[in-house]
C-alpha positions as CSV (number, residue, x, y, z in Angstrom):
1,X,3.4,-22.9,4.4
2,X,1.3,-20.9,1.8
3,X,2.4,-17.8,0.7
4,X,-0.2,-14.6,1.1
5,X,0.0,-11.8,-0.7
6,X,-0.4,-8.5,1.4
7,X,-3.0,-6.0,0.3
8,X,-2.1,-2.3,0.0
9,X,-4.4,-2.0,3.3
10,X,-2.9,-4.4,5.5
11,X,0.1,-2.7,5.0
12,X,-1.1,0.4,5.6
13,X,-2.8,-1.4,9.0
14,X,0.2,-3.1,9.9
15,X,2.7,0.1,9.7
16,X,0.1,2.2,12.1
17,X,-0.2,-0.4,14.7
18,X,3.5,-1.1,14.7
19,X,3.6,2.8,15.2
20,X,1.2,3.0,17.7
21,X,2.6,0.1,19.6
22,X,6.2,1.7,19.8
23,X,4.4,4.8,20.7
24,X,2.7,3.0,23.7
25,X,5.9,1.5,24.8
26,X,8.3,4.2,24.8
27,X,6.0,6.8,26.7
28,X,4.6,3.6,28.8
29,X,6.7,1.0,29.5
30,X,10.2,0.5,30.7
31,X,13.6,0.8,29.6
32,X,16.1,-1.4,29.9
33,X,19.4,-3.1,28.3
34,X,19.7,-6.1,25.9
35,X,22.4,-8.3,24.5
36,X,21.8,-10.5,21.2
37,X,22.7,-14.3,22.0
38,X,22.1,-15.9,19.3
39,X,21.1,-15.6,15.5
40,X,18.4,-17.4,13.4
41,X,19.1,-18.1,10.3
42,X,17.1,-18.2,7.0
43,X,17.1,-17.5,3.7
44,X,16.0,-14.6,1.1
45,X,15.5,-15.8,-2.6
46,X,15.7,-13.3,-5.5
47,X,17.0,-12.5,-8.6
48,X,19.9,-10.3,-9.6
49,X,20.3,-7.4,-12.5
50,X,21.1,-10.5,-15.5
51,X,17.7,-12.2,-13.9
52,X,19.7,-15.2,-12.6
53,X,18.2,-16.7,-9.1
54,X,20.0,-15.7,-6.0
55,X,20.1,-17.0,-2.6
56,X,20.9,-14.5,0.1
57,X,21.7,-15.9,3.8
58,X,19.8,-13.8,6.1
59,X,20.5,-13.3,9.8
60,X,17.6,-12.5,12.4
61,X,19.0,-11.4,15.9
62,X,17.9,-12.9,19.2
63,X,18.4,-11.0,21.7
64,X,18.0,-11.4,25.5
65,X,17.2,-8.8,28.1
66,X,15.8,-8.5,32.0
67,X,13.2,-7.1,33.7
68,X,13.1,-5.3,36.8
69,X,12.9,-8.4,39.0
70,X,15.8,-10.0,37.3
71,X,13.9,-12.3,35.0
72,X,15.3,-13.1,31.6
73,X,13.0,-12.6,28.2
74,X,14.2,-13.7,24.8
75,X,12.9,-11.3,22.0
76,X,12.8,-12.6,19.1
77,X,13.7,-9.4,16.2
78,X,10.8,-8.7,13.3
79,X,13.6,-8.3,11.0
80,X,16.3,-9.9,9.1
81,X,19.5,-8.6,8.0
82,X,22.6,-10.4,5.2
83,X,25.2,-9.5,8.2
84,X,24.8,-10.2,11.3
85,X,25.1,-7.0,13.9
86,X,28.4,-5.7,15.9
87,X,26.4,-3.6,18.3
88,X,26.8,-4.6,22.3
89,X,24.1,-3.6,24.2
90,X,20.9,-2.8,23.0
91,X,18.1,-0.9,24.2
92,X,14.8,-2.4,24.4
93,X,11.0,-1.2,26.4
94,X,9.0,-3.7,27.9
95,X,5.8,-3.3,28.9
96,X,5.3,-2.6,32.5
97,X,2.0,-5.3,33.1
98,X,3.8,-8.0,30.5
99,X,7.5,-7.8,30.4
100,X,7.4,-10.5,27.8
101,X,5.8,-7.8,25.1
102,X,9.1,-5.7,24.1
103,X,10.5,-4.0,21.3
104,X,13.5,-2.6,20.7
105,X,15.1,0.7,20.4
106,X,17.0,3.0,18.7
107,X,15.7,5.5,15.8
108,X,15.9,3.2,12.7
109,X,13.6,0.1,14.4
110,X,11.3,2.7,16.6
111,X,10.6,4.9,14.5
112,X,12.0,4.9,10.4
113,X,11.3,1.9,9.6
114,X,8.0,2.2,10.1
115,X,7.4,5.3,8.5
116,X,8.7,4.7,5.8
117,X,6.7,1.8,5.0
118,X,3.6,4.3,5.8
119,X,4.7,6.5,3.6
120,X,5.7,3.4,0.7
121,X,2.1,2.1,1.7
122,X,0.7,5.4,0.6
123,X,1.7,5.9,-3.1
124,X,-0.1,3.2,-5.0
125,X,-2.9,4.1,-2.2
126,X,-2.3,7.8,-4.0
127,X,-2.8,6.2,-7.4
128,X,-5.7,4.5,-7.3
129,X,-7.8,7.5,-5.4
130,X,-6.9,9.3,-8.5
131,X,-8.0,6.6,-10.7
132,X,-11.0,6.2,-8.8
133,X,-11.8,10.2,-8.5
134,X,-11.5,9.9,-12.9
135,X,-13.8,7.5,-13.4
136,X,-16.4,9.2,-10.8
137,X,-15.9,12.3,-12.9
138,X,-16.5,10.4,-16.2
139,X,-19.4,8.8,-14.6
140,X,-21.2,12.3,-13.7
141,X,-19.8,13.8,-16.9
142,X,-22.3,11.0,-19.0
143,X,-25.1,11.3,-16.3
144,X,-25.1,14.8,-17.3
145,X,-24.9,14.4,-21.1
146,X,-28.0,11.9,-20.9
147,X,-30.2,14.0,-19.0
């Protein structure tokens, strides 16, 4: 598995079509209850405040869920937590023409989540317009000392 380092504009790319695609959902598709079955298990590698390696287990939800004809879906969570969750039922929205495309709901995973990584995406996206507008600006400023 090689290891790809994201660029500041697929993150940006990735946090407005997660967006949009909760958007679509919500307003579009349908509602319905979930229960997590199981739990995949991985692990997150680090290193703590004295710089010493960690190993974290982490804990990514499977949860399962129905459509309106009474067929069963597995979703499969884009997240990962160190605990695993005490909630029940869960809400989730399907899409109406492919039950199997879901997400799930509730404020933090519909809507926080990924703006704040919109709004994370945007500050070194901040930076370099300013360093970029500076050197423009020193650029004119020597085209106009030559002339």
């Amino acid at each position: 598995m090689a290891l790809r380092i994201l660029k500041q504009e697929d993150v940006v790319y990735y946090s407005i079509k997660k967006y949009v695609r909760h958007v679509n959902l919500v307003a579009n598709g349908v509602k319905t209850t979930g229960i997590i079955t199981e739990y995949k298990e991985s692990w997150s590698y680090g290193k703590d405040s004295k710089k010493r390696k960690t190993k974290t287990k982490m804990y990514s939800p499977v949860i399962q869920y129905y459509d309106d004809m009474g067929k069963s879906y597995i979703l499969d969570s884009d997240y990962s937590s160190n605990s695993k969750e005490w909630s029940g039922d869960i809400i989730i929205y399907y899409d109406v023409k492919d039950s199997q495309k879901a997400i799930r709901g509730g404020f933090w995973h519909l809507w926080f989540g990924p703006f704040i990584l919109l709004c994370l995406s945007f500050i070194p996206l901040g930076i370099g317009g300013y360093i970029l507008k500076y050197y423009i600006e020193c650029i004119f400023q020597r085209a106009r000392k030559n002339k």
